[in-house]
Residue, then its C-alpha position, 0 to 999 in steps of 0.5 A: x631737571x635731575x639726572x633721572x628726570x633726564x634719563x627718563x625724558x630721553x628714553x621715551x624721546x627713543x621710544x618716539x623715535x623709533x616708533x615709525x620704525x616698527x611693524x609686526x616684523x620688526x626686531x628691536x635691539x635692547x642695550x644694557x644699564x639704568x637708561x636702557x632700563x627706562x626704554x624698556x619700560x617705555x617700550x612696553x607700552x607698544x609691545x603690540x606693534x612689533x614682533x619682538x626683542x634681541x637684548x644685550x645681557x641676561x639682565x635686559x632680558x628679565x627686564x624685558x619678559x617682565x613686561x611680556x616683551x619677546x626676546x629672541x637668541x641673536x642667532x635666531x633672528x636675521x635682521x634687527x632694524x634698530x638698537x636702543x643703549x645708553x654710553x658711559x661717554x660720547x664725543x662729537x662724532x658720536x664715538x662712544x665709551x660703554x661697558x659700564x655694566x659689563x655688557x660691552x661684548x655682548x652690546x658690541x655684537x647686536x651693534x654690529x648686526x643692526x641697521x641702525x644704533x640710537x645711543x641715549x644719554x644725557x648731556x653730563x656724557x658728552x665730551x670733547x675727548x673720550x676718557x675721563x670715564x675709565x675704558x672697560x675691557x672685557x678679558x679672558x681670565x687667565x691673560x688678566x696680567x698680561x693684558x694689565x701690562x700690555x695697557x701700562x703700554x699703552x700710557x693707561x692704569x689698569x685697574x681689576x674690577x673686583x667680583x664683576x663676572x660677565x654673562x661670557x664668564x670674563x672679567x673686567x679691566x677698568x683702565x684710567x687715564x688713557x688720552x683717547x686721541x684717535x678712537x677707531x685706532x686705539x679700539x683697533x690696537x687693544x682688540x689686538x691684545x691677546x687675551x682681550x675679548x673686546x673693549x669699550x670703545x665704539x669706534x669703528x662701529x659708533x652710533x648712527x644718532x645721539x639723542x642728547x636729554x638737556x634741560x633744554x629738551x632733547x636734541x638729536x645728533x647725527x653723524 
């Protein structure tokens, strides 16, 4: 199988996944990125069983009107049963990297109001340690060198995301060849760095399942 093929299996195993989930009340929370694109369209189909939608980025909710899907303001709903996203990377304890569309704060914030995240990915993203893929950090413009700086501390290679603007109105640091030893604390230690917004790591907050697309179906981890 290709990797869209991949992509394309474990989006509709989510939509399967969370079906028993729904009812005319139920919110669902939409993730950002080219696996998250394919939920949508699979979740168009059941449109009717559930009230609506909260979506992580502008682009999710084009996406999702397109298809006559609600989509509410976060603060206007008081509870999403399930969230739907993709990663850039996880490992075996389901702690994962993402911000590879520059939607992290934005995934980060309908992550922590949701009961249940269900990441979906293939199986090129699953690692032992996080890192190879290169650590998004969502910056407020001005502290962009002081953050740059702070990261070479931190034994990382910032590097700027050129013409990449977020829906916050932030920039985007790109940092490479952290060594991700311990998740939950590396997480903790760049929040802490003035001038960041948020960073990629989901850590402290990770996926509750990791539905894994493999030529061989897909496989459902848990914590």
């Amino acid at each position: 199988m290709t990797q869209d093929e991949l992509k394309q299996a474990v989006a509709k195993a989510a939509v399967e996944y969370i079906l028993p989930m729904l009812d005319r009340d139920t919110i669902v929370g939409v993730g950002t990125g080219s696996t998250a694109n394919l939920f949508i369209d699979a979740l168009a189909k059941h449109k009717h069983t559930f009230d609506g939608t909260v979506a992580s980025s502008e682009a999710s909710a084009e996406r999702l009107k397109g298809h006559g899907i609600p989509v509410y303001e976060l603060n206007s709903v008081s509870e999403i049963r399930v969230y739907v996203d993709g990663a850039d990377e996880s490992d075996h304890h389901l702690h994962l990297i993402k911000g590879g569309g520059a939607a992290l704060t934005r995934e980060k914030i309908v992550v922590a109001c949701s009961d249940l995240f269900v990441c979906i990915a293939d199986e090129s993203k699953l690692v032992n340690v996080l890192g190879d893929f290169p650590l998004p950090v969502e910056i407020i413009p001005m502290a962009r060198g002081h953050v740059a700086r702070e990261m070479v501390k931190l034994g990382g290679d910032p590097v700027y995301r050129e013409g990449v603007v977020t829906d916050n109105g932030n920039h985007i640091l790109d940092v490479y060849n952290l060594e991700i030893l311990d998740p939950i604390a590396l997480e903790k230690s760049i929040d802490g760095i003035v001038g960041v917004v948020t960073n990629g790591l989901f850590a402290k907050r990770s996926a509750d399942v990791l539905l894994l697309a493999t030529k061989d179906g897909v496989k459902t981890l848990k914590k």
